[in-house]
N, CA, C and O atoms as a GROMACS GRO file, in nm:
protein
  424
    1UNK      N    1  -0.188  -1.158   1.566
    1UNK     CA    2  -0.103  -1.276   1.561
    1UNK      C    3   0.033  -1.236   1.505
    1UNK      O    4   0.019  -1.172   1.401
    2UNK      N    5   0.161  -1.254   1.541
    2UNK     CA    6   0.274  -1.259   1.543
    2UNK      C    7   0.317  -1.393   1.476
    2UNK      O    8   0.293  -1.506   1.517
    3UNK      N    9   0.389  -1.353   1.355
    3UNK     CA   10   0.514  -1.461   1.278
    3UNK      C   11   0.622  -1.438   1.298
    3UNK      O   12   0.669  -1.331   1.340
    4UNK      N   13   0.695  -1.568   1.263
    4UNK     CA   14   0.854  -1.597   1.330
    4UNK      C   15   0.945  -1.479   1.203
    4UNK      O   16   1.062  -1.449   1.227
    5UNK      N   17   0.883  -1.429   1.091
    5UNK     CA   18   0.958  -1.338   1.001
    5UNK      C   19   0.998  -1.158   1.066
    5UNK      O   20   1.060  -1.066   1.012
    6UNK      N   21   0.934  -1.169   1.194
    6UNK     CA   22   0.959  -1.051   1.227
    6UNK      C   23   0.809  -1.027   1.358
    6UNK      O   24   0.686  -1.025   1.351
    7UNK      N   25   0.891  -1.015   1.445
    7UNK     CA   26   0.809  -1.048   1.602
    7UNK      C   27   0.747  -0.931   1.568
    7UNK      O   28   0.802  -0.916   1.677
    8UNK      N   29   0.700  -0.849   1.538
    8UNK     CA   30   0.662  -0.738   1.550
    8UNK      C   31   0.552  -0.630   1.439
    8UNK      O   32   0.512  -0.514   1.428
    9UNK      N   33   0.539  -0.776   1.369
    9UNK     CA   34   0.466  -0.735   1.218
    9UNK      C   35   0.390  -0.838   1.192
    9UNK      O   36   0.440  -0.940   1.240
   10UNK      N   37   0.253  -0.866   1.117
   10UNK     CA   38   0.136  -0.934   1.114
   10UNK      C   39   0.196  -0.990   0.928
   10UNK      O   40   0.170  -1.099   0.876
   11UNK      N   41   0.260  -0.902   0.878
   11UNK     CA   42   0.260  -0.909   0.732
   11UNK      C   43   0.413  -0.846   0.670
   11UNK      O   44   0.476  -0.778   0.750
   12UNK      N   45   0.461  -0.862   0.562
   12UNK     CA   46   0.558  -0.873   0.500
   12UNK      C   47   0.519  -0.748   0.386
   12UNK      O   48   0.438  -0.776   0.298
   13UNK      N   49   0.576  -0.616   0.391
   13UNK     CA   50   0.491  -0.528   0.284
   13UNK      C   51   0.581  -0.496   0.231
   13UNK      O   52   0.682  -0.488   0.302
   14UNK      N   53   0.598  -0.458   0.069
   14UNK     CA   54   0.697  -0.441   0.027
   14UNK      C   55   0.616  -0.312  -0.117
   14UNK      O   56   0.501  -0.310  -0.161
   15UNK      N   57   0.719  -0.237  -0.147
   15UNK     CA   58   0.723  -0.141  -0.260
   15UNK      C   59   0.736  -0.229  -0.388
   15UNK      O   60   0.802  -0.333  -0.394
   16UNK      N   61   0.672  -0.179  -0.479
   16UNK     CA   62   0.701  -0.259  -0.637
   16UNK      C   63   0.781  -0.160  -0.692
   16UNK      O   64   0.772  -0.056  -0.627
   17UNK      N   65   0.876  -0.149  -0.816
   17UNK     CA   66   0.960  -0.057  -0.834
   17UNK      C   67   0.859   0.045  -0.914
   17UNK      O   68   0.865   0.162  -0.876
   18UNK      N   69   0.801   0.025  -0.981
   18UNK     CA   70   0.689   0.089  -1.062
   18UNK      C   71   0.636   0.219  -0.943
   18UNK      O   72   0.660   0.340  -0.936
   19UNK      N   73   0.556   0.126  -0.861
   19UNK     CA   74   0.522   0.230  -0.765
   19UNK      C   75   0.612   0.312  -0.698
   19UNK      O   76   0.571   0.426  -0.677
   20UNK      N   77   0.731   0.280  -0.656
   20UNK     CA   78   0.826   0.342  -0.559
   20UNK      C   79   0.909   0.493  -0.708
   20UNK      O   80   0.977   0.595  -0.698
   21UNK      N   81   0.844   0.418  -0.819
   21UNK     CA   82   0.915   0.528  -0.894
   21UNK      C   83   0.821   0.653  -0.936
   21UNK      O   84   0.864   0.765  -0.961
   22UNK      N   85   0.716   0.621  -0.939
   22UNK     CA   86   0.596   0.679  -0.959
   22UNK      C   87   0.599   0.834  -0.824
   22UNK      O   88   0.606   0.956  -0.838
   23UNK      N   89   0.589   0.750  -0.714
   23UNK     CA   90   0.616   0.844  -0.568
   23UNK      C   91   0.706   0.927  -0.546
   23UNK      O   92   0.682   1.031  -0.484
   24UNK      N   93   0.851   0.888  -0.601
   24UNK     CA   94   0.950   0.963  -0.642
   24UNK      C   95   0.928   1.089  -0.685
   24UNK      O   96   0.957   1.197  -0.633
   25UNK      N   97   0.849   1.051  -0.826
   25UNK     CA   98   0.800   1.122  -0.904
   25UNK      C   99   0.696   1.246  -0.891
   25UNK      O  100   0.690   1.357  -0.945
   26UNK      N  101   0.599   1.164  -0.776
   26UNK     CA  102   0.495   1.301  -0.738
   26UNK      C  103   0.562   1.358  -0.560
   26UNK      O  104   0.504   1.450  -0.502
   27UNK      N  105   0.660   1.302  -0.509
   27UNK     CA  106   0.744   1.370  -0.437
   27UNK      C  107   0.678   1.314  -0.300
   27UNK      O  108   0.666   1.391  -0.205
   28UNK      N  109   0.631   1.165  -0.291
   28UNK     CA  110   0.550   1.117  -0.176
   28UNK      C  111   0.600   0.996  -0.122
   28UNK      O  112   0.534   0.928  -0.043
   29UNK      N  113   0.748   0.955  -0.174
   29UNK     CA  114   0.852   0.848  -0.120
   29UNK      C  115   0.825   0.895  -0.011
   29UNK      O  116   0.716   0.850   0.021
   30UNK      N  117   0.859   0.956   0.060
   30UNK     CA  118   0.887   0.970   0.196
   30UNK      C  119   0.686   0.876   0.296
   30UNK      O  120   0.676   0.795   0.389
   31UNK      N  121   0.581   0.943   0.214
   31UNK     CA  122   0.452   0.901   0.298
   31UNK      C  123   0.456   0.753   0.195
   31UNK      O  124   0.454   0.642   0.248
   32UNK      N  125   0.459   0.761   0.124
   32UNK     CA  126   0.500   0.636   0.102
   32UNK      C  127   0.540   0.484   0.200
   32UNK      O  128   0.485   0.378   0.230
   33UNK      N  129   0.683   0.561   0.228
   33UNK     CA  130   0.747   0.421   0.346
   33UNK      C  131   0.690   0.413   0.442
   33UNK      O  132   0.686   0.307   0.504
   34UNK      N  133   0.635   0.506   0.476
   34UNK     CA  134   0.573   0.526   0.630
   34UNK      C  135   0.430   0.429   0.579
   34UNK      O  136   0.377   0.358   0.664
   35UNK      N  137   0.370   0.434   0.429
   35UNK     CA  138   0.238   0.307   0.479
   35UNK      C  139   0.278   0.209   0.490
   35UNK      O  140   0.253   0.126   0.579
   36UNK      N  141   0.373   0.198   0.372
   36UNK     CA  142   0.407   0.066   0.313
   36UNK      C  143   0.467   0.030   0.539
   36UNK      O  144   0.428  -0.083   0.568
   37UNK      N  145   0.509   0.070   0.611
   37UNK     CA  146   0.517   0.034   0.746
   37UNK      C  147   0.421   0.029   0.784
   37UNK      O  148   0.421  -0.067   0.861
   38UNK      N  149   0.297   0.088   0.781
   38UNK     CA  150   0.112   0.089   0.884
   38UNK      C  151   0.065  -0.053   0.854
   38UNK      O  152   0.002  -0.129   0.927
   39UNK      N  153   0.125  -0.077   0.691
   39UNK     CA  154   0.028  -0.213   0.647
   39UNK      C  155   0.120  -0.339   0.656
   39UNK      O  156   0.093  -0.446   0.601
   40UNK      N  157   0.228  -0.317   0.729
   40UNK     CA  158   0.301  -0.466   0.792
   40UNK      C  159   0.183  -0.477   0.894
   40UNK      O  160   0.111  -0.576   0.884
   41UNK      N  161   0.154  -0.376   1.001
   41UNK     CA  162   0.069  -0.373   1.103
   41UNK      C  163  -0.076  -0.435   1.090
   41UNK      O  164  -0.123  -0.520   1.167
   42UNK      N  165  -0.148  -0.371   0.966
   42UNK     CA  166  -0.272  -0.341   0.936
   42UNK      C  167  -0.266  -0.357   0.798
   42UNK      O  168  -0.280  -0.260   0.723
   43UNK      N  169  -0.244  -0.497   0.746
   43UNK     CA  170  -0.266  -0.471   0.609
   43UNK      C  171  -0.389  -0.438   0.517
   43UNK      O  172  -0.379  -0.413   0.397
   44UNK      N  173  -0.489  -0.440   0.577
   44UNK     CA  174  -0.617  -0.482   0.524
   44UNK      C  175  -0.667  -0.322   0.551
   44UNK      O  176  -0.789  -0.302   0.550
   45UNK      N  177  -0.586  -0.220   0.572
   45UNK     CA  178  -0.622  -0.098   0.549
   45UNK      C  179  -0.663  -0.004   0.422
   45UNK      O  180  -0.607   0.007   0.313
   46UNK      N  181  -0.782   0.062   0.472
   46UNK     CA  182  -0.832   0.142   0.288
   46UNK      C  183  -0.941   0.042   0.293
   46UNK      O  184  -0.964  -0.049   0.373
   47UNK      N  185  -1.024   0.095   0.152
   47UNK     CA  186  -1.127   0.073   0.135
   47UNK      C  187  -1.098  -0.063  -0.003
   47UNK      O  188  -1.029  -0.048  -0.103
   48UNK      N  189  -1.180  -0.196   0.040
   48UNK     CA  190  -1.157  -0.280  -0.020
   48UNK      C  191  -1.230  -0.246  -0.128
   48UNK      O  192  -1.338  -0.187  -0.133
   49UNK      N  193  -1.164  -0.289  -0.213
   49UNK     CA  194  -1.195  -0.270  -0.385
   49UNK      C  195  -1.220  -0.435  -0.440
   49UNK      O  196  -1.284  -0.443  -0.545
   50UNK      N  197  -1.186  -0.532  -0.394
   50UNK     CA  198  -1.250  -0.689  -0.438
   50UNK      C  199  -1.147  -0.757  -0.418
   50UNK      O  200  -1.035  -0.708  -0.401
   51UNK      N  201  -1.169  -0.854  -0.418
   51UNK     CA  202  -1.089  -0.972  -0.406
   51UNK      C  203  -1.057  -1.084  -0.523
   51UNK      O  204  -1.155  -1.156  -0.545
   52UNK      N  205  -0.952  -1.110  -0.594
   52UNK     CA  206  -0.927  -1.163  -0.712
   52UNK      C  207  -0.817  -1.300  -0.669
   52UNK      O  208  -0.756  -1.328  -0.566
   53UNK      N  209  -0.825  -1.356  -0.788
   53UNK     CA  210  -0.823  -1.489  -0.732
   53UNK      C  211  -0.634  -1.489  -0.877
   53UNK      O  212  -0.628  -1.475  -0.999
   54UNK      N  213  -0.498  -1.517  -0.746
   54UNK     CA  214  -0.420  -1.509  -0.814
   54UNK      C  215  -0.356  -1.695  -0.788
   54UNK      O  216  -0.319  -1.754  -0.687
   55UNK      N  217  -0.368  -1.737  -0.932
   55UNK     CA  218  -0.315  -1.911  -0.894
   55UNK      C  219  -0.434  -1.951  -0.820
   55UNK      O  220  -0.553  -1.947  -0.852
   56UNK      N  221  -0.344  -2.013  -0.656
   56UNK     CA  222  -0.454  -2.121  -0.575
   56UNK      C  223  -0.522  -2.027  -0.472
   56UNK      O  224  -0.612  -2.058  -0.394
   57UNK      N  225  -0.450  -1.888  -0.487
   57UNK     CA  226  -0.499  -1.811  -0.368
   57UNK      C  227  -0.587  -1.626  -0.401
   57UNK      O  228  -0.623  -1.573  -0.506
   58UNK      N  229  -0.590  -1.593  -0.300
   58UNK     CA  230  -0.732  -1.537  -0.342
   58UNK      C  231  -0.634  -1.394  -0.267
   58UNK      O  232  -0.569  -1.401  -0.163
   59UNK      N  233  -0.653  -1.248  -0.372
   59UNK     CA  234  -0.553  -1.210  -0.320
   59UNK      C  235  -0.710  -1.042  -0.335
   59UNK      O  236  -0.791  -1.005  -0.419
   60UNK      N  237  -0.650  -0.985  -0.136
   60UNK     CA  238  -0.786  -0.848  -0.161
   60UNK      C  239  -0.677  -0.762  -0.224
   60UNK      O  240  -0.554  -0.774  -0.221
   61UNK      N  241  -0.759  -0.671  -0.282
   61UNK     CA  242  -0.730  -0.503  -0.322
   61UNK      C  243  -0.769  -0.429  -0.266
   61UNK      O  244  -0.892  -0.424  -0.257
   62UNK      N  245  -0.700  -0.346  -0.207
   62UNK     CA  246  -0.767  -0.210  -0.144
   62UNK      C  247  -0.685  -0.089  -0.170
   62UNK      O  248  -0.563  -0.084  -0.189
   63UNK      N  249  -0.757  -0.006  -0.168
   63UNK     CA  250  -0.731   0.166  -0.178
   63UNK      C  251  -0.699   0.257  -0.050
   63UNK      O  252  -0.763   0.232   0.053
   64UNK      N  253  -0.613   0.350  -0.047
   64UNK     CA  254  -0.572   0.407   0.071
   64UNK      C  255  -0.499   0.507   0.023
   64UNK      O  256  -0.397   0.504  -0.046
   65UNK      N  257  -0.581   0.630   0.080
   65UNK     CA  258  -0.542   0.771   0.006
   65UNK      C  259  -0.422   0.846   0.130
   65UNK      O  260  -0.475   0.848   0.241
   66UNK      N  261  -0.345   0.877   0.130
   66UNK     CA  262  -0.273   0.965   0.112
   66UNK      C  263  -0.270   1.136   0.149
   66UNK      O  264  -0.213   1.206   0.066
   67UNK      N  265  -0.319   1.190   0.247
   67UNK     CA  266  -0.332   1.290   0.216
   67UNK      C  267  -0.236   1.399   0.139
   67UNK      O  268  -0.121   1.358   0.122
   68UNK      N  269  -0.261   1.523   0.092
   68UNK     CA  270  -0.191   1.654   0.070
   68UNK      C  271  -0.126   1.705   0.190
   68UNK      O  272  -0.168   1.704   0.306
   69UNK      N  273  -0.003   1.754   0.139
   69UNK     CA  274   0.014   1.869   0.248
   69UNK      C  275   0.042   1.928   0.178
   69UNK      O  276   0.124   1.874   0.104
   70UNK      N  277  -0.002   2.101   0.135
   70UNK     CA  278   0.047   2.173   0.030
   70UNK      C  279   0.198   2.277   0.163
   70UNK      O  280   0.219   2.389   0.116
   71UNK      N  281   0.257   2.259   0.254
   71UNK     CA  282   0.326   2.352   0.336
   71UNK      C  283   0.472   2.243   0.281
   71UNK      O  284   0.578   2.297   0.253
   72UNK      N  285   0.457   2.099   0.273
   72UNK     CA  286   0.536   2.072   0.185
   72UNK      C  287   0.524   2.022   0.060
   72UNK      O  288   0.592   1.931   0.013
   73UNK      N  289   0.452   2.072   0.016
   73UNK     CA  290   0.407   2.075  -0.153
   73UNK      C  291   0.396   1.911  -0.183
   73UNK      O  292   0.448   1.878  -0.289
   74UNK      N  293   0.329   1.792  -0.097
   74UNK     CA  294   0.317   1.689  -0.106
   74UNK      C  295   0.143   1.699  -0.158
   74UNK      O  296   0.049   1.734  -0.086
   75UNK      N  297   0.134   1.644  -0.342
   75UNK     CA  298  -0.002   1.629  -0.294
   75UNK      C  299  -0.055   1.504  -0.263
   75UNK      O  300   0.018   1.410  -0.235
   76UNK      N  301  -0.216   1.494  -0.268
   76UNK     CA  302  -0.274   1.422  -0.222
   76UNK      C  303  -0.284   1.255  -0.349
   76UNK      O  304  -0.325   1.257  -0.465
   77UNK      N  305  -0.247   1.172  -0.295
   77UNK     CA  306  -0.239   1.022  -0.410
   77UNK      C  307  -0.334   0.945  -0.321
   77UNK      O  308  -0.376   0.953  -0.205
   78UNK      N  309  -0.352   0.859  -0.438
   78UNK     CA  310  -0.458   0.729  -0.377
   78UNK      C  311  -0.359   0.621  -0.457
   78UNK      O  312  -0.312   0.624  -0.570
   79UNK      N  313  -0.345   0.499  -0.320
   79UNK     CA  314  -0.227   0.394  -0.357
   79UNK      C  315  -0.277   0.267  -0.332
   79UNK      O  316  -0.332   0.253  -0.223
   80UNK      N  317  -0.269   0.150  -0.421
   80UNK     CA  318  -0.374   0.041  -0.445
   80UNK      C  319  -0.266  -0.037  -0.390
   80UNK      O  320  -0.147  -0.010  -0.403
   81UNK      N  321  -0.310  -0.127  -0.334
   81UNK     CA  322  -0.188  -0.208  -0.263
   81UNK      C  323  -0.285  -0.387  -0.253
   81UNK      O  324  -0.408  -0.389  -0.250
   82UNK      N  325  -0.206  -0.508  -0.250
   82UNK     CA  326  -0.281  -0.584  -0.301
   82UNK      C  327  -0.216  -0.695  -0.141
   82UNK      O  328  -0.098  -0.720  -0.118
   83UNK      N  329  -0.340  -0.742  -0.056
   83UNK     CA  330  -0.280  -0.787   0.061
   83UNK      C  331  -0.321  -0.954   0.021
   83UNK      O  332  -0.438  -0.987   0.001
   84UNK      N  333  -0.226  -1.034   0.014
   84UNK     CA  334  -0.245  -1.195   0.033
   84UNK      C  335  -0.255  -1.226   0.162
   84UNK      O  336  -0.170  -1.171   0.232
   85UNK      N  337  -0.342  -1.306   0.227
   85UNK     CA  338  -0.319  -1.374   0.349
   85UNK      C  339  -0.247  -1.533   0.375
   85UNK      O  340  -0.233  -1.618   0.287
   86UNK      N  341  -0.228  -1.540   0.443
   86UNK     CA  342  -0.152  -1.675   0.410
   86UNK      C  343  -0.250  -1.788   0.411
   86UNK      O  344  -0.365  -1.769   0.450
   87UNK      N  345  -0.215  -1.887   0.375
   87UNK     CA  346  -0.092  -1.911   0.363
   87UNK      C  347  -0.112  -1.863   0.195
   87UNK      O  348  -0.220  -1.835   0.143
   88UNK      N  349   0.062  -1.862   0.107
   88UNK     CA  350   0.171  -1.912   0.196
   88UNK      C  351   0.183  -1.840   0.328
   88UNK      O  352   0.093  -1.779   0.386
   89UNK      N  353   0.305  -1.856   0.364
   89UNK     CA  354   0.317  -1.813   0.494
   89UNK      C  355   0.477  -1.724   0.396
   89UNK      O  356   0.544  -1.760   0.299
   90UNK      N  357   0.482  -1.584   0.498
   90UNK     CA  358   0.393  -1.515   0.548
   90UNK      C  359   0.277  -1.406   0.506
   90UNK      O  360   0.306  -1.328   0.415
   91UNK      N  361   0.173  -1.398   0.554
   91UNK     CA  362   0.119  -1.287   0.443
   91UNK      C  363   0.222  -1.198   0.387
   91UNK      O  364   0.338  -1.178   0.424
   92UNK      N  365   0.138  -1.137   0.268
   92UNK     CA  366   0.219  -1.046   0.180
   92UNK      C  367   0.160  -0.924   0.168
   92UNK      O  368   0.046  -0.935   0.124
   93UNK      N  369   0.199  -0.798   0.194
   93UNK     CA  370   0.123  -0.707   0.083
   93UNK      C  371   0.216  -0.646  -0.009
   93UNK      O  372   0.336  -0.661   0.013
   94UNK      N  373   0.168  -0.565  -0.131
   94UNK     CA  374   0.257  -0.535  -0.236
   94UNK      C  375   0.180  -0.403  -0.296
   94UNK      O  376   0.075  -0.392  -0.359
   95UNK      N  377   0.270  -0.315  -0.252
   95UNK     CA  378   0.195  -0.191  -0.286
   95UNK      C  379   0.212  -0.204  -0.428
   95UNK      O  380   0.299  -0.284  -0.462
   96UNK      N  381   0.147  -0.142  -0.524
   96UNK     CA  382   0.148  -0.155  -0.667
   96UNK      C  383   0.121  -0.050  -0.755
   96UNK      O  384   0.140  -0.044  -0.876
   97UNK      N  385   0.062   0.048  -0.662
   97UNK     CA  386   0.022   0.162  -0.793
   97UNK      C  387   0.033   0.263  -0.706
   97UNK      O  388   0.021   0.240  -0.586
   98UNK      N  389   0.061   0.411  -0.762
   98UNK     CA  390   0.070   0.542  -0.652
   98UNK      C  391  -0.010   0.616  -0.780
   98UNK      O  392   0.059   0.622  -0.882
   99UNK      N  393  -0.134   0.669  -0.790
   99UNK     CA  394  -0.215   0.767  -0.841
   99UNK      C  395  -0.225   0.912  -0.806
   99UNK      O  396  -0.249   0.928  -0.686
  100UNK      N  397  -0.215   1.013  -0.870
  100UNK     CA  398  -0.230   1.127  -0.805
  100UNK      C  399  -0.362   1.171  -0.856
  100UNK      O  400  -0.423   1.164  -0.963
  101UNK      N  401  -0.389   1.232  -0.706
  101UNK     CA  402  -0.552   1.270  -0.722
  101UNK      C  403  -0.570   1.416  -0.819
  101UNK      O  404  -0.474   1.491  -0.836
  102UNK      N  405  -0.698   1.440  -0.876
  102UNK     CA  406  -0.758   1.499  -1.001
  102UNK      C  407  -0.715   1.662  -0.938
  102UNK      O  408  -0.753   1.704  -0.829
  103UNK      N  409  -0.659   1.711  -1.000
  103UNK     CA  410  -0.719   1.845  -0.845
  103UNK      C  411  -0.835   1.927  -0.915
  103UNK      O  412  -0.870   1.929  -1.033
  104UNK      N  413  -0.894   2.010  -0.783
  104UNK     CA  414  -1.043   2.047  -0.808
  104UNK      C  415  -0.995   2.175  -0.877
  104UNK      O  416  -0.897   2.248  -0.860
  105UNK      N  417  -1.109   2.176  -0.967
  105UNK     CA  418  -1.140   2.283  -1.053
  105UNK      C  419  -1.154   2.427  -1.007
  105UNK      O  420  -1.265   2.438  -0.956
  106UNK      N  421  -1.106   2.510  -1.005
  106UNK     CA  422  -1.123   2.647  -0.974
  106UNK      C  423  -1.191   2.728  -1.036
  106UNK      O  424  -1.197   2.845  -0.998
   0.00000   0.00000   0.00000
């Protein structure tokens, strides 16, 4: 289904500054924008983590990792992103956290 906010997107996704500074930080702005774009498409991507109830509306959590590329020294994060459906109108998602994964023990 298509909204009048943008013919071409299911959902409205946006970076929190927290997170967008965090990514900066582990050098994954760049895979970053590119979800925060998959989940205008597909917000309900990643593995749902629950559904919490914000005000009158009921907002999911889900998880969506990120891979590594060590050829550009990007590693691997897991990024929690929190999708409202509407109404209101239009859905929302709001990426919120960028984690970097544990690395394995040698």
């Amino acid at each position: 289904m298509n909204y009048p906010h943008d013919p071409g997107t299911t959902a409205i996704a946006v970076i929190t500054d927290r997170a967008a500074q965090r990514a900066k930080e582990l050098g994954v702005a760049e895979a970053l924008e590119a979800l925060r774009g998959e989940l205008e498409c597909r917000p309900r991507l990643g593995r749902h983590i629950r559904t919490v109830t914000e005000g009158p509306q009921q907002v999911e959590l889900h998880s969506t990792r990120i891979e590594g590329n060590p050829t550009i020294d990007r590693p691997p994060v897991n990024v929690v992103h929190a999708f409202a459906p509407a109404p209101p109108w239009p859905p929302t998602v709001r990426i919120a956290a960028v984690v970097p994964e544990d690395r394995p023990e040698r």
